[in-house]
BAVEX-92377 format. One record per residue: chain; x, y negated, z negated of N, C-alpha, C in turn. Coordinates in steps of 0.2 Angstrom, whole numbers, padded with zeros to 4 digits, always signed. Each point is the difference from the previous one (the first is absolute). Layout:
BEGIN
> A;X;Y;Z;X;Y;Z;X;Y;Z .
...
// end
This chain:
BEGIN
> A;-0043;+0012;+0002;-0003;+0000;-0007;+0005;-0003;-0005 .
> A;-0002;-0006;-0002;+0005;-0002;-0007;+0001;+0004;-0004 .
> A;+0007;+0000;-0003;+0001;+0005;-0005;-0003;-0001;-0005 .
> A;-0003;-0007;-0004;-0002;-0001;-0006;-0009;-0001;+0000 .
> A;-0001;+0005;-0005;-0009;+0000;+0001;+0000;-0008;-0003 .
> A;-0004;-0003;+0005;-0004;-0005;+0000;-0006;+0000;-0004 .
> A;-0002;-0004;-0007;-0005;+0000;-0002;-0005;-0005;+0003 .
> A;-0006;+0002;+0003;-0006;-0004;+0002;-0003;-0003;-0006 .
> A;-0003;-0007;+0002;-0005;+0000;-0004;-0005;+0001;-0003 .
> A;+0001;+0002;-0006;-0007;+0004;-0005;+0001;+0007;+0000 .
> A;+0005;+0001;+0004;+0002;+0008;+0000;+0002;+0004;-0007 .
> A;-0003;+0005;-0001;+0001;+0002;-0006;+0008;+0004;+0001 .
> A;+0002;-0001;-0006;+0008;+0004;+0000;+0000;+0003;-0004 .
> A;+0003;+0006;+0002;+0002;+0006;-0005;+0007;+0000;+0001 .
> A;+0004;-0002;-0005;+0009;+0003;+0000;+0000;+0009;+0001 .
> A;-0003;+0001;-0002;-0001;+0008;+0000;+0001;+0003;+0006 .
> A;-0003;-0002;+0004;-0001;+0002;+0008;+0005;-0003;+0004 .
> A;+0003;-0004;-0002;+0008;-0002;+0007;+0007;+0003;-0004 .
> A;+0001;+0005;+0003;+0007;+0001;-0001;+0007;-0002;-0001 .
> A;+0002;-0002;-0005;+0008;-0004;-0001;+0005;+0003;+0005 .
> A;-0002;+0003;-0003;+0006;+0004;+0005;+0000;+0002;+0010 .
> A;-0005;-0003;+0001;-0001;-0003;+0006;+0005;+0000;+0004 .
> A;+0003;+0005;+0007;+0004;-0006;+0003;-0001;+0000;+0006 .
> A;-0006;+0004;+0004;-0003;-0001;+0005;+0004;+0006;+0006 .
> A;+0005;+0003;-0003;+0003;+0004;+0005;+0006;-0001;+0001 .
> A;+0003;-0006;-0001;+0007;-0004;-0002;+0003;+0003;-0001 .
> A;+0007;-0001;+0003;+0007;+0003;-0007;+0003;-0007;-0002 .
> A;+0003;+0001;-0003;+0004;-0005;-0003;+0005;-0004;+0005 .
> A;+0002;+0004;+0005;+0005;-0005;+0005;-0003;-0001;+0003 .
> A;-0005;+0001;+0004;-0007;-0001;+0006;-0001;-0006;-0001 .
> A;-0004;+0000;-0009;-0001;-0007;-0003;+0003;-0006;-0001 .
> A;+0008;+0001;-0002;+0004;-0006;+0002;+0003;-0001;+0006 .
> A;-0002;+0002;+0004;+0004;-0001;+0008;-0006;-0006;+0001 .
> A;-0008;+0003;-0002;-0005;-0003;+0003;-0001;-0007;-0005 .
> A;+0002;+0000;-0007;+0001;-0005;-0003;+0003;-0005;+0000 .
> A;+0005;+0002;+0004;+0007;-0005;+0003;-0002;-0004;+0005 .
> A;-0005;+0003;+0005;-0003;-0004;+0005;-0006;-0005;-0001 .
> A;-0003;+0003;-0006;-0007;-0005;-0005;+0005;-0005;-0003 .
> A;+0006;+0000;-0003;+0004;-0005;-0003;+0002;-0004;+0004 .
> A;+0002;+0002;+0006;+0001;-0006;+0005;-0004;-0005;+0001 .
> A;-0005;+0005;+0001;-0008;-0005;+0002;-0003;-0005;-0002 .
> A;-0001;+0005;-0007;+0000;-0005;-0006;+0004;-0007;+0000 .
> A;+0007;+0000;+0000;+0004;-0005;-0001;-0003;-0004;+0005 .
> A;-0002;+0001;+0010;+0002;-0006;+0003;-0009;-0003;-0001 .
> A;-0004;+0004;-0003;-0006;-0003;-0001;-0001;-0006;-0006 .
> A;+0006;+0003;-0007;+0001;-0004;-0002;+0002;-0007;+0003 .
> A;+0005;+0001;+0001;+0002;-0005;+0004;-0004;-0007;+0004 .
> A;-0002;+0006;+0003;-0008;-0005;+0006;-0004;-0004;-0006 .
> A;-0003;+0004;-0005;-0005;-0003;-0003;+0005;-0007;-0005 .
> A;+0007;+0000;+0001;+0002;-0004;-0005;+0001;-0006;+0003 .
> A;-0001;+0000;+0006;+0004;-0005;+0005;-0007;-0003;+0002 .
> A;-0005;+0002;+0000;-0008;-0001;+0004;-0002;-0004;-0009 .
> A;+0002;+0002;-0004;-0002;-0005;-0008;-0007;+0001;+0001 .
> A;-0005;+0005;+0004;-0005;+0001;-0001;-0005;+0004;-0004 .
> A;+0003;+0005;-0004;-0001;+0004;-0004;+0004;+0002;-0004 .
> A;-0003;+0004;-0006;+0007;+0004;-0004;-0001;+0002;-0005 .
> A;+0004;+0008;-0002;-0004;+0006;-0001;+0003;+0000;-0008 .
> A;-0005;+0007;-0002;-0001;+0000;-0006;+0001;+0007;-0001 .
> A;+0003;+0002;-0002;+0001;+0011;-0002;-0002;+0000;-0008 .
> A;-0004;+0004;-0001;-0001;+0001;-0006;+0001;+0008;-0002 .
> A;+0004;-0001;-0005;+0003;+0008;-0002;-0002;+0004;-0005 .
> A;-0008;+0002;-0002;-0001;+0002;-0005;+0001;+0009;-0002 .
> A;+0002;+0002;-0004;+0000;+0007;-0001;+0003;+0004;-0007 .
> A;-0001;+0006;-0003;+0002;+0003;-0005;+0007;-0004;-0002 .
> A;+0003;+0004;-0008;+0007;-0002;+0001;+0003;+0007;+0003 .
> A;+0006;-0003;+0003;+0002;+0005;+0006;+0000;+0002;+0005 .
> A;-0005;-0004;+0003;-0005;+0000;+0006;+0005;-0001;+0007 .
> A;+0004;-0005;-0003;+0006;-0003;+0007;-0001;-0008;+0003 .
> A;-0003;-0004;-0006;+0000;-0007;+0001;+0008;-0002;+0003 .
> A;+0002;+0001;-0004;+0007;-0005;+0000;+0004;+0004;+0007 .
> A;-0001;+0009;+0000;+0003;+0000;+0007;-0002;-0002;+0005 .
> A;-0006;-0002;+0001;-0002;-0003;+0005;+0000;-0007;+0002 .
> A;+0000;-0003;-0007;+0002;-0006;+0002;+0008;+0000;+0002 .
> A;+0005;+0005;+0000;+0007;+0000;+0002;-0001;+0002;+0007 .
> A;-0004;+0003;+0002;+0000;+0004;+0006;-0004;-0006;+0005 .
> A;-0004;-0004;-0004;-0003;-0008;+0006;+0005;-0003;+0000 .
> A;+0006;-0002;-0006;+0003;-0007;+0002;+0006;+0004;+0003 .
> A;+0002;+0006;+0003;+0005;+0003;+0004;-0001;-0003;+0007 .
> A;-0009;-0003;+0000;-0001;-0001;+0006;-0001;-0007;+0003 .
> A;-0006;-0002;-0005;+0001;-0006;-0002;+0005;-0009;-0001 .
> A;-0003;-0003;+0005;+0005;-0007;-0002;+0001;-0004;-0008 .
> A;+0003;+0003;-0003;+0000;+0000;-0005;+0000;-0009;-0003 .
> A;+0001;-0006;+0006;-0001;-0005;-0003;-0005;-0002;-0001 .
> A;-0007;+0002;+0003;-0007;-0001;+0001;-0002;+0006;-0003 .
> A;+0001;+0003;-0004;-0004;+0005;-0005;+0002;+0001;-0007 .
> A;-0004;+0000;-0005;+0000;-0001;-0006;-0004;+0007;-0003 .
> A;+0004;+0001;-0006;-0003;+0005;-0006;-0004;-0001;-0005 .
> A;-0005;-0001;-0003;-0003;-0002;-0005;-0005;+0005;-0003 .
> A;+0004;+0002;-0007;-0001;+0006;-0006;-0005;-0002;-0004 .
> A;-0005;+0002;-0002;-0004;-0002;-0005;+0000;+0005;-0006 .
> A;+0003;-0002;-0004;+0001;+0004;-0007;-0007;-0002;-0005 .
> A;+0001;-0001;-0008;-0004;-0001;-0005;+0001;-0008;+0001 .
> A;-0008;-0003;+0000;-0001;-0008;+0002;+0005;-0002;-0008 .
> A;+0001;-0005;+0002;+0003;-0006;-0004;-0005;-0003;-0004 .
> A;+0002;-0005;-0006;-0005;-0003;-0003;-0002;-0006;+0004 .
> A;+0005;-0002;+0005;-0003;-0006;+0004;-0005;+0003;+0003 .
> A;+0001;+0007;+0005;-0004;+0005;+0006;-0009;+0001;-0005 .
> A;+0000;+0000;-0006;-0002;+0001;-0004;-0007;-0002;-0001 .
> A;+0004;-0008;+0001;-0006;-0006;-0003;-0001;-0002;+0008 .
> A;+0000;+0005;+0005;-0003;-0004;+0007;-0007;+0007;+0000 .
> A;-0002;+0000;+0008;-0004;+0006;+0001;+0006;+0005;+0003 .
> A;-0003;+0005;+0001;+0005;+0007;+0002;+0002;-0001;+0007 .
> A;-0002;-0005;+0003;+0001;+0000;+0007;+0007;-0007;+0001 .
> A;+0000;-0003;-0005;+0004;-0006;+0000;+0007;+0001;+0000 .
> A;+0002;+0004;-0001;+0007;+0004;+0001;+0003;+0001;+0005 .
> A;-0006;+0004;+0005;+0000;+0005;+0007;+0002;-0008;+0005 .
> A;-0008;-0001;-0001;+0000;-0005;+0006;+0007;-0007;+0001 .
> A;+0004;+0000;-0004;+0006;-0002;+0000;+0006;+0001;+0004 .
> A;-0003;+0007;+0000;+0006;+0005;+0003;-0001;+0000;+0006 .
> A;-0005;-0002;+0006;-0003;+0003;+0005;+0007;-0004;+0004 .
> A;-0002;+0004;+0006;+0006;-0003;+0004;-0003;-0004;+0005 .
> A;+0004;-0005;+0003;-0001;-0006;+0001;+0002;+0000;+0010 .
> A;-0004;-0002;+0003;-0002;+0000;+0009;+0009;+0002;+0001 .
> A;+0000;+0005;+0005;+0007;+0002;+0003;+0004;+0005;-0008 .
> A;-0003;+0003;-0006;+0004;+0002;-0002;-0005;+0006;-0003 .
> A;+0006;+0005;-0002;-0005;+0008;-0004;+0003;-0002;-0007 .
> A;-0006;+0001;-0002;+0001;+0004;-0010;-0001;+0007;-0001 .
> A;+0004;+0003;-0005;-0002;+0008;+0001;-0002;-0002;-0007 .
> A;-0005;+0004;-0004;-0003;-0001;-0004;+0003;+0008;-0004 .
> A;+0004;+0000;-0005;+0000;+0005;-0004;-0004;+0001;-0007 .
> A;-0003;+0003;+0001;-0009;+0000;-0003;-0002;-0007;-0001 .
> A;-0005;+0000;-0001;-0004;-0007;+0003;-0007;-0002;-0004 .
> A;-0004;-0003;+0004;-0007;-0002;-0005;-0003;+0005;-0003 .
> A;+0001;+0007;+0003;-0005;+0008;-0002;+0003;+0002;-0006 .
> A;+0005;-0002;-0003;+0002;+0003;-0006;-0005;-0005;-0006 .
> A;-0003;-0005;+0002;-0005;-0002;-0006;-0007;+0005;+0003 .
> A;-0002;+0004;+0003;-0004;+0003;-0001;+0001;+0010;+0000 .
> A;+0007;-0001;-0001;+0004;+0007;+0001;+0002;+0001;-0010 .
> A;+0004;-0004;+0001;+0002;+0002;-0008;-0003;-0002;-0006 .
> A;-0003;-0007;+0002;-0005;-0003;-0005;-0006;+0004;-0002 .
> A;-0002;+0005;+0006;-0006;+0005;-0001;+0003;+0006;-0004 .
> A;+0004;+0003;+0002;+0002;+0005;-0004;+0002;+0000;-0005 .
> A;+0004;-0007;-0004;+0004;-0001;-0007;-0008;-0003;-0002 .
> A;-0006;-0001;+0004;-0004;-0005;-0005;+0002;-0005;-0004 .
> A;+0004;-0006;+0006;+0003;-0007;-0003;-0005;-0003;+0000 .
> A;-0003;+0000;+0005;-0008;-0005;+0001;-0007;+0005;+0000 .
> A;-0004;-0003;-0002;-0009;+0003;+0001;+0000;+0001;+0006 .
> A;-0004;+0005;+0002;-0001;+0004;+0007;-0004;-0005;+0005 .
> A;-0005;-0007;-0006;-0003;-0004;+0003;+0006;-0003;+0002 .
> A;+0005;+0001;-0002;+0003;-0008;+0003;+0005;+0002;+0007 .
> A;+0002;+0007;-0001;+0006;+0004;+0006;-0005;+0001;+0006 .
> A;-0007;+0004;-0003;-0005;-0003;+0005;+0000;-0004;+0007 .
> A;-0001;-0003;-0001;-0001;-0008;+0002;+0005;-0003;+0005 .
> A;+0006;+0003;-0003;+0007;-0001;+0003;+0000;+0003;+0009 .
> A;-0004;+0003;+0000;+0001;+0005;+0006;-0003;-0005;+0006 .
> A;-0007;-0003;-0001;-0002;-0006;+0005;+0007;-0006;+0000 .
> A;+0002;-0002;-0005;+0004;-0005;-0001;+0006;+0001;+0005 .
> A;+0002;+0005;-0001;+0005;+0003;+0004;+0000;+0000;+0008 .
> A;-0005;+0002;+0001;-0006;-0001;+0007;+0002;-0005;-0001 .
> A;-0004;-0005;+0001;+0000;-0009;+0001;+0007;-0002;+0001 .
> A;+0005;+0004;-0002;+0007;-0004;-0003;+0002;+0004;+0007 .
> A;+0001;+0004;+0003;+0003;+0004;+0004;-0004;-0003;+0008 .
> A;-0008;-0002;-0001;-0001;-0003;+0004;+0003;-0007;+0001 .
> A;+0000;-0004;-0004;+0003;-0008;+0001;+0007;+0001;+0004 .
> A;+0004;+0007;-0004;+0006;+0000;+0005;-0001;+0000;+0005 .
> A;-0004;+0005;+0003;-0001;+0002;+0007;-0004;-0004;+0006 .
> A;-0004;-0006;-0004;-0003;-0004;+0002;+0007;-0006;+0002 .
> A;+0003;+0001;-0004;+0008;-0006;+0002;+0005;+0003;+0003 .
> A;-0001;+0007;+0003;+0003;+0000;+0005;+0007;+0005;-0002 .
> A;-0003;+0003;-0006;+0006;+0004;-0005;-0002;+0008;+0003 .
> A;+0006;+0004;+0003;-0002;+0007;+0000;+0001;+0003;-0004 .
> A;-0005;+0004;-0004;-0002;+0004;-0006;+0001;+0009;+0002 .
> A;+0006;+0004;-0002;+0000;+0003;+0001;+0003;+0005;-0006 .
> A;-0007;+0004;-0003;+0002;+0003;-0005;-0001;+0009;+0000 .
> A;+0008;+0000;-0006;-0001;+0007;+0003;+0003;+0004;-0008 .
> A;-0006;+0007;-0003;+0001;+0004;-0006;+0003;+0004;+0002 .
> A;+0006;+0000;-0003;+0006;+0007;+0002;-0004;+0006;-0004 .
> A;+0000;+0004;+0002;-0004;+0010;-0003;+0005;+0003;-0002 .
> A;+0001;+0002;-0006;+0005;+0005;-0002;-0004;+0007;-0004 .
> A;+0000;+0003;+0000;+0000;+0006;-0005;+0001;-0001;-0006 .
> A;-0005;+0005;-0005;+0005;-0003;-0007;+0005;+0003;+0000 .
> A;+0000;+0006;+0003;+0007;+0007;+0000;+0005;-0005;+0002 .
> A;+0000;-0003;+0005;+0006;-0004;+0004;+0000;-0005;-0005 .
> A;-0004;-0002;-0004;+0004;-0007;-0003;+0003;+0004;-0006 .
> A;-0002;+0005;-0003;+0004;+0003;-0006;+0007;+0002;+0002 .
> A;+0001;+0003;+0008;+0007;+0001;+0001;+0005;-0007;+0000 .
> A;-0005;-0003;+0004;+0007;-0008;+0001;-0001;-0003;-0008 .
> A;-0005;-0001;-0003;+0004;-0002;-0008;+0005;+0006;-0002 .
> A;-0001;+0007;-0001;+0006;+0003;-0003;+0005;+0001;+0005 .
> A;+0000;-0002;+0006;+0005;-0003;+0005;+0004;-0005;-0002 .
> A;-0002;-0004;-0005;+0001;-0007;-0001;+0006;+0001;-0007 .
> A;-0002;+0005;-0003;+0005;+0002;-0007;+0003;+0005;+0002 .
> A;+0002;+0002;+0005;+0006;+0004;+0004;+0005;-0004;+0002 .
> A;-0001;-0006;+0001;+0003;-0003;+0006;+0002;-0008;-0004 .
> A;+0006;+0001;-0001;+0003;-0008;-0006;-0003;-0005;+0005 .
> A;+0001;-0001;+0006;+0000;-0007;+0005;-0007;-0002;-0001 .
> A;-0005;+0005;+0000;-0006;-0001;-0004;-0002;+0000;-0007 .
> A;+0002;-0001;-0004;-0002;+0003;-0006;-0002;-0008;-0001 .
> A;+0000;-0004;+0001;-0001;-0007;-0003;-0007;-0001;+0003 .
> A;-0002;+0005;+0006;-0006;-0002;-0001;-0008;+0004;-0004 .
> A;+0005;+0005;-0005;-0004;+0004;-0005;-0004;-0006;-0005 .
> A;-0005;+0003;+0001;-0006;-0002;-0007;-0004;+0004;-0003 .
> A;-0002;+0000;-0005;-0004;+0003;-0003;-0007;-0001;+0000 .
> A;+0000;-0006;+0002;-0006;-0001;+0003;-0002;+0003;+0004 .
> A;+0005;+0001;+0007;-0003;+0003;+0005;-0006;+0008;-0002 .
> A;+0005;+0003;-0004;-0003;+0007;-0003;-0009;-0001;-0002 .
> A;+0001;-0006;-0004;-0005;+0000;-0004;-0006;-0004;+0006 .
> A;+0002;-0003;+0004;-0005;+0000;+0007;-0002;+0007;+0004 .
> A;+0004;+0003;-0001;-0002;+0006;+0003;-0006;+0003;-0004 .
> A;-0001;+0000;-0006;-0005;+0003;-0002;-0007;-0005;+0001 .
> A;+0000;-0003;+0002;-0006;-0004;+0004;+0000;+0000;+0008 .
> A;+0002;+0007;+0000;+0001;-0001;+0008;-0008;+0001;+0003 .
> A;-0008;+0002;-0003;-0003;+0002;+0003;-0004;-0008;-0002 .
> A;+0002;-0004;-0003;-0003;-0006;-0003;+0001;-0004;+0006 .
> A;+0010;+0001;-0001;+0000;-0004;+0008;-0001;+0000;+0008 .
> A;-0003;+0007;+0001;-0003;+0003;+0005;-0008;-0004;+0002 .
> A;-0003;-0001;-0008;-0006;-0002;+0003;-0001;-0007;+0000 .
> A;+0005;-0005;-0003;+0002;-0005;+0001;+0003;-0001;+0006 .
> A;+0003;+0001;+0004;+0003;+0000;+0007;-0004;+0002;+0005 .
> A;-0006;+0005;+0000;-0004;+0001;+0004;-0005;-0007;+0000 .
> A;-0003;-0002;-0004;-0004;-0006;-0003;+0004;-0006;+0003 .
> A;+0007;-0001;+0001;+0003;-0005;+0003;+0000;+0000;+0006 .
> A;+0000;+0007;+0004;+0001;+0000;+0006;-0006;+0001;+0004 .
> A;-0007;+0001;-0004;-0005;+0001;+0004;-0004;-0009;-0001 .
> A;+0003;-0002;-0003;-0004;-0007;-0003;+0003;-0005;+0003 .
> A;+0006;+0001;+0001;+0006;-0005;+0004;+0001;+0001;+0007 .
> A;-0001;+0005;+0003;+0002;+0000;+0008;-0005;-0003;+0004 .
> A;+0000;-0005;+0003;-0002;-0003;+0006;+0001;-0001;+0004 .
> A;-0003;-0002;+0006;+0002;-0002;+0007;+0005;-0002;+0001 .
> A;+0002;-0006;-0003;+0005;-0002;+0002;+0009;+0002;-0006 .
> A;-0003;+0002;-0003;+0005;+0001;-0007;-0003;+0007;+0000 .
> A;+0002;+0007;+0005;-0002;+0005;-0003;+0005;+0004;-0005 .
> A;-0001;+0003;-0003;+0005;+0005;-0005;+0005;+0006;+0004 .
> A;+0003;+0002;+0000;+0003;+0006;+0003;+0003;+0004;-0005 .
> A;+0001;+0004;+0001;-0001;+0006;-0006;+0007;+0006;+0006 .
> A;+0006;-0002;-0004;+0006;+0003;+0003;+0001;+0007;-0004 .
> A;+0001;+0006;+0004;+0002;+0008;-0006;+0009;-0005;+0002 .
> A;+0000;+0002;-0007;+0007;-0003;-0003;+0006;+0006;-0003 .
> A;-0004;+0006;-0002;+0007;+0005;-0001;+0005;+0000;+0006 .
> A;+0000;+0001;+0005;+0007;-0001;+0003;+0000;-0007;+0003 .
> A;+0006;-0003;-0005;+0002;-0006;+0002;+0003;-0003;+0008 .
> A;+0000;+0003;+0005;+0003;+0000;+0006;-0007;-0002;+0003 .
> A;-0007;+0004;-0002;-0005;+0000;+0004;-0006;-0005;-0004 .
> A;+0002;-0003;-0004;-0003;-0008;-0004;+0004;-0004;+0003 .
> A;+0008;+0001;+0000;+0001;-0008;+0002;-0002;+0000;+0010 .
> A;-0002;+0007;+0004;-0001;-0001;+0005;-0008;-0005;+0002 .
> A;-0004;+0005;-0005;-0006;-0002;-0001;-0002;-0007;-0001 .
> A;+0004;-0004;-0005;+0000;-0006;-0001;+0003;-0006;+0005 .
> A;+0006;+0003;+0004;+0002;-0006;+0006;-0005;+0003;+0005 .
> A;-0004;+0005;+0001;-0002;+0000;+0007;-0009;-0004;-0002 .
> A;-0001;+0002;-0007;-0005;-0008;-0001;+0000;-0006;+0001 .
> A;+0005;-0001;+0000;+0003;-0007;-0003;+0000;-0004;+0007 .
> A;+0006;+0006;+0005;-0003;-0003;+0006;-0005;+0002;+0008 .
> A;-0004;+0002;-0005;-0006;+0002;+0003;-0007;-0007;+0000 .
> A;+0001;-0002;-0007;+0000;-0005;-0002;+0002;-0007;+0004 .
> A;+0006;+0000;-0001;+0004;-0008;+0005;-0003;+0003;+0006 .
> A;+0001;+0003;+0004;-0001;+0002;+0007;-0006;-0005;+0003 .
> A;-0005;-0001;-0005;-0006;-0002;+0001;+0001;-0006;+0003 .
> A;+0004;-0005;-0004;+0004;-0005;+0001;+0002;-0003;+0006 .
> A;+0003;+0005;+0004;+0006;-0002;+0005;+0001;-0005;+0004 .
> A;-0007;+0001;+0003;-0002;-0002;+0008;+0000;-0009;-0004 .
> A;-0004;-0002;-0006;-0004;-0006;-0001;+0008;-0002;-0004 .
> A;+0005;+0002;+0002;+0005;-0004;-0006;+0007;-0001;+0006 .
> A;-0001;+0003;+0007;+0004;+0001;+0005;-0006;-0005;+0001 .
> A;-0004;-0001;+0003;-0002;-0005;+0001;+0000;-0008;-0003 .
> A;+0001;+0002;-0005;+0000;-0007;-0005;+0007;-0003;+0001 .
> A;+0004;+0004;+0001;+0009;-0001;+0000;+0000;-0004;+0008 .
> A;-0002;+0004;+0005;+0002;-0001;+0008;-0005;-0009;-0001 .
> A;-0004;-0002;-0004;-0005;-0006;+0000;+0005;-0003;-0004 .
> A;+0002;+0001;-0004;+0009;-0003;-0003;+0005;-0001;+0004 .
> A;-0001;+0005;+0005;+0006;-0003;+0005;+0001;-0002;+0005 .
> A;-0008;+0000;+0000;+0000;-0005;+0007;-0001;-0009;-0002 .
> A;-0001;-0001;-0005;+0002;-0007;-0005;+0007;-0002;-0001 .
> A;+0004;+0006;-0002;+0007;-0002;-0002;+0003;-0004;+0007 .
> A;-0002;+0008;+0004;+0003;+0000;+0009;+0000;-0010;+0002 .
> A;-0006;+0001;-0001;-0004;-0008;+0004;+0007;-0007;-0004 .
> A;-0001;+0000;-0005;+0005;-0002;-0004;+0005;-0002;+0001 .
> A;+0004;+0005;+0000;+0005;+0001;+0004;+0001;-0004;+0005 .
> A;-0005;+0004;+0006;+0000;-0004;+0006;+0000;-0011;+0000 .
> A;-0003;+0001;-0005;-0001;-0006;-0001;+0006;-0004;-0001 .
> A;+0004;+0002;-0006;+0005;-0002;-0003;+0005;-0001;+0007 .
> A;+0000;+0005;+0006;+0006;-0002;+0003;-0001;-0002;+0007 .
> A;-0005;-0002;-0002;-0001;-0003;+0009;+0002;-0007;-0001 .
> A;+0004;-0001;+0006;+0005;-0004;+0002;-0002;-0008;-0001 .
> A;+0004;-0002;-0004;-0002;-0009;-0001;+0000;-0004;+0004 .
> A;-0005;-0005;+0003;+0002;-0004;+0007;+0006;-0004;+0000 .
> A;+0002;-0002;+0007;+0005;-0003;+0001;+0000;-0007;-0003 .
> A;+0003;-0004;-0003;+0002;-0005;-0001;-0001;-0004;+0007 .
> A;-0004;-0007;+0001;+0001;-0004;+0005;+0004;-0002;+0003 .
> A;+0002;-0003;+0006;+0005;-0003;+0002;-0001;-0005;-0001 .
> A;+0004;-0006;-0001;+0000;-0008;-0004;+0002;-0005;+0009 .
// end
C-alpha cells in the first residue's frame, strides 16, 4: 500500500479524515534506511528516462506555509541529477504574468523530454489564494479548475509525467514550526507576518484545497495527499511516489536505449571495416 492517500477521480475529500500525522508504523531510522534505497532508485530511473529523451517529469508541490516545500525539494535534489532538474517558484504574478492568462507563466516552466521541473507552488495558487483573498469573482476562479484539466492533460498527452503531491500539516504543527522559527536566528529570515495572518483563514483554506483536489485529480495527473507533520515520513512518502511513478517507465525506455544501441553498434561496425586493397599495377 502506497504511503500517500491517492485521490481518485470525483472522489470526494475531506482533509478532516487523513491524519498528518501519519506514519504508518515507521520510526524514523526504518524510514531513512528505506529512503536511501528509494533515492538510489529514483536517481538510476532518472537517469534512464534522461538518456531514452522520451519523457520527462513534472512534481508539483503544493501546501500550507510550513508544510515542508522547500525540505522536500532539498531531500529530491540530494538524489537527483541535479544537471537535468530545475526549480521553479511561483510567487505574486508580475505585471507582464498579469497581461497574459494564468496559465502563461506555468506552461513555460514545464520540463522539456529527458528533464524534471519541481514545481514550488504552481498553477493551483490561482485557484487557492485568488479564492480566499477574493482577487477575482468566483465566476472567474471557477472556471479555472477545467482550464487546469486541459492544461495538465496537454502535458500528459506530450509525454510529461505529472506527478502532484499536497503536503498535510496540522494547524497545531504549523503553529510550532512558525514559533520554531523565532527561537532559531538561522531562521528568523524566514518569519512573516503574513504567515500569522494566513493562518486565521485556515478553514477558508481547507475548503479551497479540497475544491482543488477533488476537481483536479485525474487519471493521469492524480493528486496525492502526503501526512506531512513528520518530516522523515513526507519526504519518504514523496520519493517512494515518485518512483512508483517512473517504474512504470522502465521496460519501454531500456528498450528504446538497447534500439539506440544496436544503431550506434551497426555504425561503429561500419566505420571499421577494413578498406579494400589497393591493386596491383
Amino acid at each position: 500500500m502506497p504511503y500517500a492517500h491517492i485521490v481518485k477521480p470525483n472522489e470526494k475529500v475531506k482533509l478532516s479524515d487523513i491524519d498528518p500525522g501519519e506514519s504508518r508504523g515507521l520510526d524514523k531510522d526504518v524510514a531513512h534506511v528505506e529512503l536511501d534505497k528509494l533515492g538510489k532508485e529514483m536517481a538510476d530511473l532518472q537517469e534512464l528516462m534522461f538518456a531514452a529523451g522520451m519523457h520527462s517529469l513534472l512534481v508539483v508541490l503544493q501546501g500550507r506555509d510550513t508544510s515542508g516545500k522547500d525540505g522536500t525539494i532539498r531531500r529530491l535534489l540530494s538524489y537527483m541529477n541535479v544537471q537535468s532538474t530545475r526549480v521553479a517558484s511561483f510567487k505574486q504574478p508580475t505585471e507582464a504574468e498579469l497581461g497574459h492568462d494564468f496559465l502563461w507563466r506555468v506552461h513555460s516552466q514545464a520540463p522539456g523530454k529527458g528533464g524534471v521541473t519541481i514545481f514550488n507552488r504552481s498553477h493551483y495558487e490561482d485557484v487557492l489564494v485568488v479564492r480566499v483573498h477574493d482577487i477575482v469573482p468566483k465566476g472567474v476562479w471557477k472556471k479555472r479548475y477545467e482550464h487546469i484539466n486541459n492544461f495538465e492533460k496537454l502535458l500528459t498527452d506530450s509525454s510529461t509525467i505529472v506527478v502532484k503531491f499536497y503536503l498535510h500539516i496540522s494547524k497545531d504543527e504549523q503553529e510550532q514550526r512558525l514559533l520554531a522559527r523565532e527561537q532559531d536566528e538561522d531562521k528568523a529570515w524566514k518569519l512573516s507576518v503574513g504567515d500569522w495572518k494566513e493562518r486565521e483563514l485556515w478553514d477558508s483554506y481547507t475548503d479551497a484545497y479540497e475544491d482543488a483536489l477533488e476537481e483536479c485529480s485525474t487519471k493521469k495527473a492524480p493528486w496525492r495527499i502526503i501526512p506531512a507533520n513528520h518530516k522523515w515520513f513526507r519526504d519518504l512518502a514523496v520519493a517512494e511516489a515518485i518512483v512508483d511513478e517512473l517504474k512504470g517507465y522502465k521496460r519501454e525506455w531500456h528498450e528504446h536505449l538497447h534500439q539506440i544501441g544496436v544503431v550506434k553498434l551497426a555504425e561503429l561496425a561500419e566505420m571499421r571495416k577494413v578498406k579494400p586493397k589497393a591493386a596491383k599495377k
